[in-house]
C-alpha positions in Angstrom: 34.2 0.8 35.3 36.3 0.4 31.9 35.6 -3.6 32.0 32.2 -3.1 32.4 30.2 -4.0 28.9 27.1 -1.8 27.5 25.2 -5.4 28.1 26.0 -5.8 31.9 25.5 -1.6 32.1 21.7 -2.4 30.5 21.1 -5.2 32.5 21.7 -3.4 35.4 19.6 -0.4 34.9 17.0 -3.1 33.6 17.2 -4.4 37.1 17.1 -1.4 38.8 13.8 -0.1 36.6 12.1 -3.3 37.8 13.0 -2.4 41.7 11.7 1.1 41.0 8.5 0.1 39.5 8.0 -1.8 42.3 8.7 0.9 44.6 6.3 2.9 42.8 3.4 0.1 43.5 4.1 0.0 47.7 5.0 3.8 47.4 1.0 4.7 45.6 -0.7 2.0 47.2 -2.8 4.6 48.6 -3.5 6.5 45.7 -4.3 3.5 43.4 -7.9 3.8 44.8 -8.4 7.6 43.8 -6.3 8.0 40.7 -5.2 4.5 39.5 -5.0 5.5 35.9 -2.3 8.3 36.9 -0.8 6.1 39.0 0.0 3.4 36.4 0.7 5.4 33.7 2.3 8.2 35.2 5.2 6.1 37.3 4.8 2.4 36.6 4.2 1.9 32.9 6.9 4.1 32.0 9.3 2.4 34.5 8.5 -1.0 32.9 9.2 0.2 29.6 12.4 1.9 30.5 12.9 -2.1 31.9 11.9 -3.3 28.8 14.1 -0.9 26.3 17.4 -1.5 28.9 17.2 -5.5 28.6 16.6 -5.6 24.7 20.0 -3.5 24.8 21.3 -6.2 26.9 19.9 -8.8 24.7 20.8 -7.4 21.3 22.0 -4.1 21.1 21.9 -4.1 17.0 18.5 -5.0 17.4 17.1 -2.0 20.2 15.9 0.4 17.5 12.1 -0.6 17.7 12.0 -0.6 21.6 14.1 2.5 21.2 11.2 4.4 20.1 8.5 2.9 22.3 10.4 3.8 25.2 10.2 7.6 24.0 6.9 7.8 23.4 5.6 5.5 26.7 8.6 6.1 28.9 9.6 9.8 28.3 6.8 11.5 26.4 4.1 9.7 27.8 5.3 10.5 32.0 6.1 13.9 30.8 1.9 14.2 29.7 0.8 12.8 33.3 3.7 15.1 35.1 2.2 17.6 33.6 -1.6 16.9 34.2 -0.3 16.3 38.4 1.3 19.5 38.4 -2.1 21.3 37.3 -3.7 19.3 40.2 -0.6 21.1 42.4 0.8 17.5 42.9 4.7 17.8 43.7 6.3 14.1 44.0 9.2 12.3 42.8 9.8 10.8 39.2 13.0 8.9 37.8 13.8 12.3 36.3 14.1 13.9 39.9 11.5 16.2 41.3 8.2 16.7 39.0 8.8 20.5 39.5 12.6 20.6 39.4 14.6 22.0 36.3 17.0 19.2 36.4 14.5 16.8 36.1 12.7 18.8 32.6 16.4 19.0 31.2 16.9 15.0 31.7 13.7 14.3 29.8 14.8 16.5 27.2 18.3 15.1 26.9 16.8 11.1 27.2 14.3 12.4 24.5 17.3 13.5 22.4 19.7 10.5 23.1 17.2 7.8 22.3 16.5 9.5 18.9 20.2 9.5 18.6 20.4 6.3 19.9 17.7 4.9 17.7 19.3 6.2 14.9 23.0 5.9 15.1 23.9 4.3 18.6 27.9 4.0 17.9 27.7 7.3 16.3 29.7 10.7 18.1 27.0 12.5 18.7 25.3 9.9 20.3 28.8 9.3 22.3 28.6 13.0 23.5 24.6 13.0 24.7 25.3 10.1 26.6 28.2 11.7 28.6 26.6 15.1 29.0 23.3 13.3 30.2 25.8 11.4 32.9 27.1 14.0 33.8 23.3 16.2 34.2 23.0 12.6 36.2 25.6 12.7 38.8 24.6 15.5 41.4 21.3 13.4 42.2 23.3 10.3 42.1 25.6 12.0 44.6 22.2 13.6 46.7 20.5 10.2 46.8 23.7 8.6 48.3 23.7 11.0 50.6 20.3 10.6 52.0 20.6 6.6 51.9 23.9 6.8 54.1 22.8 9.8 56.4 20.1 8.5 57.2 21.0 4.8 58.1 23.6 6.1 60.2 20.2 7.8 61.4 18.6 4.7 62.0 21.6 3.8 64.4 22.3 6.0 66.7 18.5 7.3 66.8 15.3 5.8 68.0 13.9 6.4 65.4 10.1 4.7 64.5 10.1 1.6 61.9 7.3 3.4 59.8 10.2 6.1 59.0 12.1 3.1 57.7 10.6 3.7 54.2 10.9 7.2 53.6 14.4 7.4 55.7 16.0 4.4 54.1 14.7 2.6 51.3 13.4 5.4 49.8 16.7 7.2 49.1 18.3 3.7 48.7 16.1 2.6 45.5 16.6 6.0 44.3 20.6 5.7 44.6 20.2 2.1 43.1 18.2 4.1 40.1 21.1 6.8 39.2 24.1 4.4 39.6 22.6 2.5 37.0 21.8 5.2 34.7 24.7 6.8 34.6 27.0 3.6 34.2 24.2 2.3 31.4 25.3 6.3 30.0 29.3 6.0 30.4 29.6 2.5 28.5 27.5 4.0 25.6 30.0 6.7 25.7 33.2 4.5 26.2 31.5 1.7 23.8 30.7 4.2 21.5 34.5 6.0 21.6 35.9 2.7 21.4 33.8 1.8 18.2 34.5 5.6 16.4 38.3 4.8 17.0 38.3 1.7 15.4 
């Protein structure tokens, strides 16, 4: 991982925030006809601006401050507001953040809320170095989980009949999800290397 630039990390996680909102739009086809508006602005829109914030970093990272910003208010602030009005309707699902009703998931929004003020601010800066780590690190266990689930379960799909409409929630499901963590906490460890690296110069 230590030849591994903060531009390919964001391009990556850009990437994998394009699969994921993509997932999000087979994964609530059914609901687009009840509660579109929660739908879009609850999973995808935030998704796409998380796309949008991880390939101005790999563009120009100088230059990120502005999308910075808009991806806390429409990416973390914004899905926080519409997790929130699903949980008063007693919807549980899953987010980027993990489980809408899971601790883990409210402490990542409150760390990405801290490091993209950081981030916005002073991105080579220590304390920005530290967030990012301690946010990979809050990362790893569902990285670990979602791999779990994605290799369990096609080893599953082997040696059990097991019906092709289970394909999605058995396989690609947990996939996409691993896909989504990898990339988020190696987009997090080259901030912290790139960041070390830049402090010790």
């Amino acid at each position: 991982m230590s030849s591994i630039t903060l531009a390919q990390a964001a391009l990556f996680a850009s990437l994998a925030m394009v699969l994921l909102a993509g997932f999000y739009l087979v994964d609530s086809a059914a609901l687009l006809a009840s509660a579109p508006v929660l739908v879009f602005l609850g999973s995808v829109v935030p998704t796409l601006v998380w796309a949008g914030f991880f390939f101005v970093v790999y563009r120009s990272p100088a230059s990120a401050r502005t999308v910075t910003w808009l991806a806390l208010v429409f990416a973390v602030l914004l899905e926080a507001v519409v997790v929130c009005i699903r949980m008063q309707q007693s919807v549980n699902y899953w987010t980027p953040f993990g489980n809408a009703l899971s601790l883990p998931g409210w402490l990542l929004r409150i760390g990405w809320t801290v490091f993209l003020i950081a981030f916005a601010i002073a991105p080579t800066h220590l304390r920005t170095r530290q967030i990012a780590l301690v946010l990979a690190i809050i990362s790893a266990p569902s990285a670990v989980s979602s791999a779990y689930d994605a290799w369990n379960n096609s080893i599953g799909f082997l040696l059990n009949d097991i019906p092709t409409e289970a394909l999605w929630r058995a396989l690609i499901t947990p996939a996409i999800r691993t896909i989504y963590w990898i990339s988020q906490i190696l987009f997090l460890w080259t901030v912290w290397r790139n960041s070390e690296t830049a402090r010790s110069r």
